[in-house]
N, C-alpha and C positions, 0 to 999 in steps of 0.2 A: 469714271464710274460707268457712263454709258457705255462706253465702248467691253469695257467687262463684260456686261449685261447680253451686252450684243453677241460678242464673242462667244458668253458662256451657251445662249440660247442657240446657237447656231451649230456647236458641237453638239448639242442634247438632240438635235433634230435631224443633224446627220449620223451620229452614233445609231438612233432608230432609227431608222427608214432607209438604211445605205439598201440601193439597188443598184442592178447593172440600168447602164444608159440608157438599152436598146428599151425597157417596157413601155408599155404604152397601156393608160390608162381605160378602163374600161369605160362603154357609153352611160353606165349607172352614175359613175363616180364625176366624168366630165357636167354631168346635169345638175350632180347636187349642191355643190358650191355654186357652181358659177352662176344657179341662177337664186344663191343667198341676196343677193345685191340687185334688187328690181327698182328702177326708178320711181319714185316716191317710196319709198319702203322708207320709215325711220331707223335710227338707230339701235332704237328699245326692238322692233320686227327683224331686222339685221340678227344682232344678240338673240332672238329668241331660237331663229334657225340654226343659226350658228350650233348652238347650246345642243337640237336635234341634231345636226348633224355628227356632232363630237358623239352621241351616244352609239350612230354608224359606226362610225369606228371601233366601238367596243365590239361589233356583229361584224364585224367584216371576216369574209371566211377567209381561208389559208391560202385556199386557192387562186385568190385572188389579189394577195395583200401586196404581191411586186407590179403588179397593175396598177392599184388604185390607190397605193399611200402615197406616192407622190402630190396626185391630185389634193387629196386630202391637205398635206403640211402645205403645198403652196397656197393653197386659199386660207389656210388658219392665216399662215404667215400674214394674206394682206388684210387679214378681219385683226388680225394685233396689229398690225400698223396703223388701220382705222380708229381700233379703239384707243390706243396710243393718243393718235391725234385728237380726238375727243377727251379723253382728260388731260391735256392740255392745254384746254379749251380753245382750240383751233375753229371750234363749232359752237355756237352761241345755241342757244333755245327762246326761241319767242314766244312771249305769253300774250293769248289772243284773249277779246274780249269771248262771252257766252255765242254771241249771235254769228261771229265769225268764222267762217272756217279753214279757211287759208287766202292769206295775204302776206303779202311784203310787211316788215314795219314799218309803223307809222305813228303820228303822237300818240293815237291810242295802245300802241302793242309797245311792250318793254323789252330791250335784249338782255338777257340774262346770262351772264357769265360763272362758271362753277367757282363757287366759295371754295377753298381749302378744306373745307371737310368733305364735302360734295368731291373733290379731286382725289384724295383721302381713298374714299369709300370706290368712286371709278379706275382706282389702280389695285385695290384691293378684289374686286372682282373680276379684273383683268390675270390676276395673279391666278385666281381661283380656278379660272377659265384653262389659263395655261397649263396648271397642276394639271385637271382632268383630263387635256390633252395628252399630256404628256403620258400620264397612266393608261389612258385608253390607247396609247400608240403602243406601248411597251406589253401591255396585255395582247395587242393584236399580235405586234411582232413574234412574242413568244408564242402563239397559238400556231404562227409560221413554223416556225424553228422546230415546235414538237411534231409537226406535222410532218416539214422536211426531213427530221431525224427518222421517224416512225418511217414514212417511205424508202429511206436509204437504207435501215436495218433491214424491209422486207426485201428491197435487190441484195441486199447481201447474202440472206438467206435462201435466196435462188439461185445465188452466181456458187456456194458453196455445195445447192442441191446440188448444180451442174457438171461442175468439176469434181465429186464424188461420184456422179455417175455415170459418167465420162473415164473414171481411174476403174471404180469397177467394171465397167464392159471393157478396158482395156485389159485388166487381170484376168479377166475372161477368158476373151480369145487365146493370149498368150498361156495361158494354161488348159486352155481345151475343154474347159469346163461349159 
């Protein structure tokens, strides 16, 4: 079933985002994931940028979108792989006393590992997370695509100026008009 999962996600996100190899992501796009992940950042800070960042992608101009989507899915990708890891509780939570405010645990701190409903509710907004993405990719991409098309209809309608004006000055000449 995992492996479905895997499979199915991985077509959804090459289906959007198919580029040529050569783009190269712009310095906006390179800044804004990678610096999602700051050391000491928690999870819940992680997710929150995350969350901003997903709504960039709904703004991301046309112009830019074989640029910078790359960027964009490979750092989802490793922020689902994190989150992944966290509801599967790969990552404990320590509950510190009031006076505390970071330490190791110890007799006083308890590790807490995610109850079934708590894992529950962490795949369920994982899910959530991916949906938005996935709409805000397919919103972007499409804003490509109209924009692509809109520019290719107007070279067409210059390469038709052209060669109608081109056939008339040659009926032109050859009629002496």
């Amino acid at each position: 079933m995992h492996f479905l999962y895997q499979y199915c996600w991985s077509i959804i996100f090459f289906s959007l985002s198919f580029s040529p190899l050569y783009a190269q992501p712009t310095q906006k796009a390179k800044e804004t994931f990678t610096s999602s992940v700051l050391v000491g950042q928690s999870s819940f800070e992680y997710t929150k940028k995350v969350k901003e960042e997903l709504e960039k992608i709904n703004d991301l101009a046309p112009e830019n979108f074989l640029k910078d989507i790359d960027k964009y899915r490979e750092d989802m990708e490793k922020y689902i792989s994190h989150k992944k890891r966290v509801c599967d509780g790969e990552f404990s939570t320590v509950v510190l006393n009031e006076d505390e405010r970071l330490s190791p645990p110890s007799s006083e701190g308890v590790i807490n590992k995610l109850k079934p409903q708590e894992k529950k509710l962490c795949f369920r907004e994982l899910k959530a997370l991916q949906m938005t993405f996935i709409n805000n990719l397919f919103n972007a991409r499409r804003r490509y695509l109209d924009n692509l098309h809109t520019r290719r209809i107007e070279d067409l309608d210059k390469a038709r100026d052209r060669i109608l004006t081109s056939l008339n000055q040659s009926f032109n000449k050859s009629t002496g008009r």
